[in-house]
N, C-alpha and C positions, 0 to 999 in steps of 0.2 A: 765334858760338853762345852762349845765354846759358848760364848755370850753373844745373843744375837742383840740389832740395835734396836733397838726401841724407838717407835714412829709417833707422832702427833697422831691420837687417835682420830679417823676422816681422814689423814692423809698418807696416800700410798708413796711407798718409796720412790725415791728418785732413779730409779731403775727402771720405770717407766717413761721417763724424760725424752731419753733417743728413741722412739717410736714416735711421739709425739712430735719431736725438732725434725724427721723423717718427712712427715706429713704436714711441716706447714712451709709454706708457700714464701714469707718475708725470712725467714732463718736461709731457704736454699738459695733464695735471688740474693741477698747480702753477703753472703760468705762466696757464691760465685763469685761475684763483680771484684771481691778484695783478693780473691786468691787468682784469678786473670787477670789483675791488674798487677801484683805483684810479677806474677809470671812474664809479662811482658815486659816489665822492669825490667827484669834479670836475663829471660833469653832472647827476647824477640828483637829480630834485628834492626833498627832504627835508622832510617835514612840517611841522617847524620850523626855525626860525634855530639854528644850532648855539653861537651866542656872543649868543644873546637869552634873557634868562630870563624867565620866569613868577612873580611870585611867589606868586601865588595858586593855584600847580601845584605845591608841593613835597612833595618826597617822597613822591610820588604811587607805587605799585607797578603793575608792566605791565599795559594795560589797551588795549579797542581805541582807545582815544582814544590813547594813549603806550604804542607796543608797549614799549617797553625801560624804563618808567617814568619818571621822573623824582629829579632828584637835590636834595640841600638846596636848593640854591639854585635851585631851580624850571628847571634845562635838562634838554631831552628829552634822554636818553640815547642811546634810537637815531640821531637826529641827529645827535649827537658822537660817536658810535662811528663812524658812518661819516665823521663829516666828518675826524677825526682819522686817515685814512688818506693825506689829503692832505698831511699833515707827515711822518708818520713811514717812511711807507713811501719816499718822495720822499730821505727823510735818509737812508736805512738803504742807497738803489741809490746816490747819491753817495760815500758814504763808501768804499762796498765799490770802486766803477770806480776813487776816487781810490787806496784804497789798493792794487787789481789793479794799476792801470801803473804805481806806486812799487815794489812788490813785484815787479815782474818785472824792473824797472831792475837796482834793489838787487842782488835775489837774482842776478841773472846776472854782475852786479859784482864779488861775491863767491864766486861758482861756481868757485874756484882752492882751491888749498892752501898758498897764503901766507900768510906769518907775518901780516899784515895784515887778510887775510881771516878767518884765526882769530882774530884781536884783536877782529874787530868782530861775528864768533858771540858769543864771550864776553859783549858788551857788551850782544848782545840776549837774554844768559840774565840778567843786570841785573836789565834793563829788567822781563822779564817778570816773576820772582821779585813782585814785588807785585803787590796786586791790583787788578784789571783797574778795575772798579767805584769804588773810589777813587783808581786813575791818571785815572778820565774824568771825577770829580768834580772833583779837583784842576784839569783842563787848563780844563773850561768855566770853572770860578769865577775861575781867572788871565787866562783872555782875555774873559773879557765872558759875561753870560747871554744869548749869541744863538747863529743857528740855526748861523753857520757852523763856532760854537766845537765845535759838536755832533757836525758835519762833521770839525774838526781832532779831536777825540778818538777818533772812532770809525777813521780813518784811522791814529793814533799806535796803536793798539789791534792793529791789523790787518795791518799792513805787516808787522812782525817773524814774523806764520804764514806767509807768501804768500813774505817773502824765504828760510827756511825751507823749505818746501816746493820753490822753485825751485830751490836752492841744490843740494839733496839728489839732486834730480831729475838736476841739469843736472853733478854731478860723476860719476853714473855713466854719463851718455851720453857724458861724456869721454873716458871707458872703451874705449869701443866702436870696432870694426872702420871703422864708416861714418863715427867723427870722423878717425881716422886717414886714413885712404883722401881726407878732405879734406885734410888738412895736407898729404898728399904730393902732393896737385893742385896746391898752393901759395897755398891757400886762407889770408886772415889770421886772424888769431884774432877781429877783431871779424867777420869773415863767416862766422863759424864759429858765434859766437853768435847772430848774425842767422837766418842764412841756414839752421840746421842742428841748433843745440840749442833753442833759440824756439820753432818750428813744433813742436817732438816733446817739449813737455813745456805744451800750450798746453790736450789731452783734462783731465789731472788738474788744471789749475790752473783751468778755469772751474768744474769740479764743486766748487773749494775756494772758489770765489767766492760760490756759493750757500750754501753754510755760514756762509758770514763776514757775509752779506746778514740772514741767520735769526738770527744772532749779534747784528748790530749792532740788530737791531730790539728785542731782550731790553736791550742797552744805551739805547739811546734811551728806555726803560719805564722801565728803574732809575733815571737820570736824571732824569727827571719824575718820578716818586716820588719823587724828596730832594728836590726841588724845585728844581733845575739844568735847563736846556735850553728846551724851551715852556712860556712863562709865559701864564698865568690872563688873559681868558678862553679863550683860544685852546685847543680839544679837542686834547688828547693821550692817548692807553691810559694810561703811568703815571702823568697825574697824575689822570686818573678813578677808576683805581683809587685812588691818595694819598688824593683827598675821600672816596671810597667806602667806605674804612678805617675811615675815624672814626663812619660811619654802620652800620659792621654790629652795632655794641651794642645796637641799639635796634630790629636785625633786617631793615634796608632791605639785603637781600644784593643786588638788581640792578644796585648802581650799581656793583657790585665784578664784577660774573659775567660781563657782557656787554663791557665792555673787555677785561677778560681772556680769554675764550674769543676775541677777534678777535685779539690777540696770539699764543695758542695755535694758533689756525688760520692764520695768515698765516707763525707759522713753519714749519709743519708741512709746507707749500706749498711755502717753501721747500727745506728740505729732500727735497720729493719731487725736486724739480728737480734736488737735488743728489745723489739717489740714481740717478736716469735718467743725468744727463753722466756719472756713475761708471762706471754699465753700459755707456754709449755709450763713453768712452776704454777701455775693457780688451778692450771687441769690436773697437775699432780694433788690439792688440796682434796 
């Protein structure tokens, strides 16, 4: 007979979840908006070349010829706002997966009250004590200006919430009636984490993921704004905004408004998403 998992008692499995994320309302409006936004990226076809410039078209302001205007150097903007969702959004779901299964590894690693396990909390109050933005500046410029250094930063950023989060999770379900009742089944301790703290701390850590998704995409903008990560011509949000900076003296504000509002709305998506799993793991309690 196989072994089945054992639940926090009051709370139903998380097999319940997708009925719930089914029925709510900020889970389906977030994940549309990202998954249309990405699709338009990739298929839809674009007025212009988004790494072709005009230069007889600069700094043109929105018009039905260049809904989004144009910027110094003669590229449509609406074409690189959207084509720049093919980078950043793509960096921001890598980052967060890579840093989700490091963080669940870790965090579960750590899920004790050993000297050792406290040794290596400690190490990740370190870590964080600096800031985020110039920990990500620092990691891209030591490994190379490319996409994957963007990936390794935003990962080294993120793992230390996620093991956090697990950690915290995963010592008070140690706690509980239903890990006991495994031990004395004669359950091991790694089946215990598998099989038993994993599945019932899996609600709060995807809602943490869409946080950390909406997080990394703000990183990925600052980034390109110093001028780290996607390099020139290639459309990114920060660094549209970076060239757009220099032009709001002289009042060309679209080349700044409209990568930014796609930044502001793609995190906001996010975060719906992450407001919905929230709802969905506490309805699962």
């Amino acid at each position: 007979m196989s072994e089945r998992v054992l639940t926090q008692p009051g709370r139903r499995r998380s097999s319940a979840m997708p009925a719930i994320v089914r029925e709510n309302a900020p889970v389906v409006l977030g994940l549309a908006f990202i998954v249309l936004f990405l699709a338009a990226s990739f298929f839809a076809p674009l007025p212009y070349g988004p790494t072709t410039p005009d230069p007889l078209a600069t700094s043109q302001p929105p018009s039905a010829l260049h809904w989004f205007g144009t910027d110094a150097n003669g590229f449509d903007v609406f074409s690189r706002t959207i084509a720049a969702a093919q980078r950043d959004i793509p960096l921001a779901l890598a980052g967060t997966l890579a840093s989700l299964v490091l963080g669940i590894v870790f965090g579960l690693l750590v899920s004790t009250k050993s000297r050792w396990s406290e040794r290596a909390i400690r190490g990740l109050d370190v870590f964080q004590a600096f800031p985020l933005v110039i920990i990500g500046t620092a990691i891209v410029t030591l490994t190379g200006n490319r996409l994957e250094s963007v990936v390794l930063a935003i990962v080294l950023l993120n793992v230390p919430r996620f093991m956090r989060l697990i950690r915290s999770e995963a010592l008070a379900l140690r706690e509980s009636r239903f890990i006991e009742a495994a031990r004395a089944l004669g359950a091991s301790p790694l089946r215990i984490l598998w099989r038993h703290i994993l599945p019932n701390v899996m609600g709060i850590t995807l809602a943490q993921s869409s946080i950390a998704a909406a997080h990394s995409i703000i990183v990925i903008a600052a980034l390109s704004f110093l001028g780290v990560g996607v390099s020139p011509p290639d459309p990114s949000w920060g660094l549209m905004i970076q060239e757009g900076a220099r032009q709001m003296i002289v009042g060309d504000w679209w080349i700044v408004v409209f990568p930014g509002f796609a930044v502001l709305v793609t995190v906001a998506a996010f975060n719906l998403v992450a407001d919905g799993l929230q709802a969905a793991a506490d309805a699962s309690q």
